[in-house]
N, C-alpha and C positions, 0 to 999 in steps of 0.2 A: 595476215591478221585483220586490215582493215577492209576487204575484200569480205570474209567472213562475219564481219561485222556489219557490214552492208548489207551484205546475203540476209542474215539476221534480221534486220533492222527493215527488209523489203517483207519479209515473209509475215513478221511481228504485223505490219500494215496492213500485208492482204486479207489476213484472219481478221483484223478490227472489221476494215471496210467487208471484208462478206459478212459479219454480224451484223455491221450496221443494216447491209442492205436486206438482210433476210427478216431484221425486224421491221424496217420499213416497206418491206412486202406485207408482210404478215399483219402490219397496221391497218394496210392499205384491203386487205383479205375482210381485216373483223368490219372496219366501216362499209365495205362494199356489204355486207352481210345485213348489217346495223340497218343502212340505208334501206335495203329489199325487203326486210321486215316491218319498215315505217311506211313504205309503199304500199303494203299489201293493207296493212290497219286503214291508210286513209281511205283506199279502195272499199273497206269493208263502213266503215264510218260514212260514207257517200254513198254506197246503197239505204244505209240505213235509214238517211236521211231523206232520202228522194220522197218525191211526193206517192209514184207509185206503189210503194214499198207499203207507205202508210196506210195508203188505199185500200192495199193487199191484207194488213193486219186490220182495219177497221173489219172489211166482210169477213175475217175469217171468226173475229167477233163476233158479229150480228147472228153470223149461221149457228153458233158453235152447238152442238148437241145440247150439252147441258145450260144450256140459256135458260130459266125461270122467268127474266121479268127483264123487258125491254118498254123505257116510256121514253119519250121525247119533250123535251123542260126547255122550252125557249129554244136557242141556240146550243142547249147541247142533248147529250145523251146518256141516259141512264142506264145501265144494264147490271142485272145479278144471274150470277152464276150458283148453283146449289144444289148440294151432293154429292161435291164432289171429291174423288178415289185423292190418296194422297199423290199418285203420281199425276193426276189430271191438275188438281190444284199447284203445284210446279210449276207442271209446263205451261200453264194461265198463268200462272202471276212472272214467271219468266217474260213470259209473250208478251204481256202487258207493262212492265217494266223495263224491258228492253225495246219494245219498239219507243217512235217518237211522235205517239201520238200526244195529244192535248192533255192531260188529265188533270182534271179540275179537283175530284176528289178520288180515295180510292180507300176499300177497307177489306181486309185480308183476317177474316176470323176462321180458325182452325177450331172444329165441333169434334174433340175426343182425338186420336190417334190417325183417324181413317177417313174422318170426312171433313170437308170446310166447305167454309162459303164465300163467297169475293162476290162487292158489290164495287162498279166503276161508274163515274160522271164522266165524261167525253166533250170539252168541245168541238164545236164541227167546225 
């Protein structure tokens, strides 16, 4: 009887202890996860940030097709965009609010359903 009881009383343990360890795996699983996801952010947050990056969206600004009026105001930069399709206006005020560039001012007027306009100030 007390044999059985042991028996018992060994097997009751080994079930705890492989739960415990299968959730401390499985802890161990979500933070490894957690952690490779914050890595890949900072990764993306430091391209962002680089100076080339900027560089890269200032010319792709100055070129852009529908560019109307580019002046230069001191030290910075003026530029209006007009005319444009609702999916162009988007992907400009996207571009321009997610990069990190300067922007001193900025105004985002949508003309009816289908066209807007976006004027930006730039420091350089």
């Amino acid at each position: 009887m007390l044999a059985v009881m042991i028996t018992l009383a060994l097997v009751i343990m080994s079930a705890i202890m492989a739960m415990w360890e299968n959730t401390a795996v499985s802890e161990l699983r979500n933070e490894y996860v957690l952690l490779t996801q914050q890595s890949e952010e900072i990764k993306l947050l430091k391209s962002r940030w680089s100076v080339e990056e900027s560089k890269t969206d200032f010319e792709y600004l100055k070129n852009h097709p529908l560019l109307s009026k580019q002046e230069r105001r001191g030290t910075n930069v003026y530029l209006e965009y007009d005319n444009l399709s609702s999916r162009e206006f988007d992907s400009l005020s996207n571009k321009l609010l997610n990069s990190m560039l300067n922007i001193k001012k900025i105004s985002l007027k949508r003309n009816g359903i289908s066209k807007g306009t976006i004027s930006v100030e730039i420091e350089l």
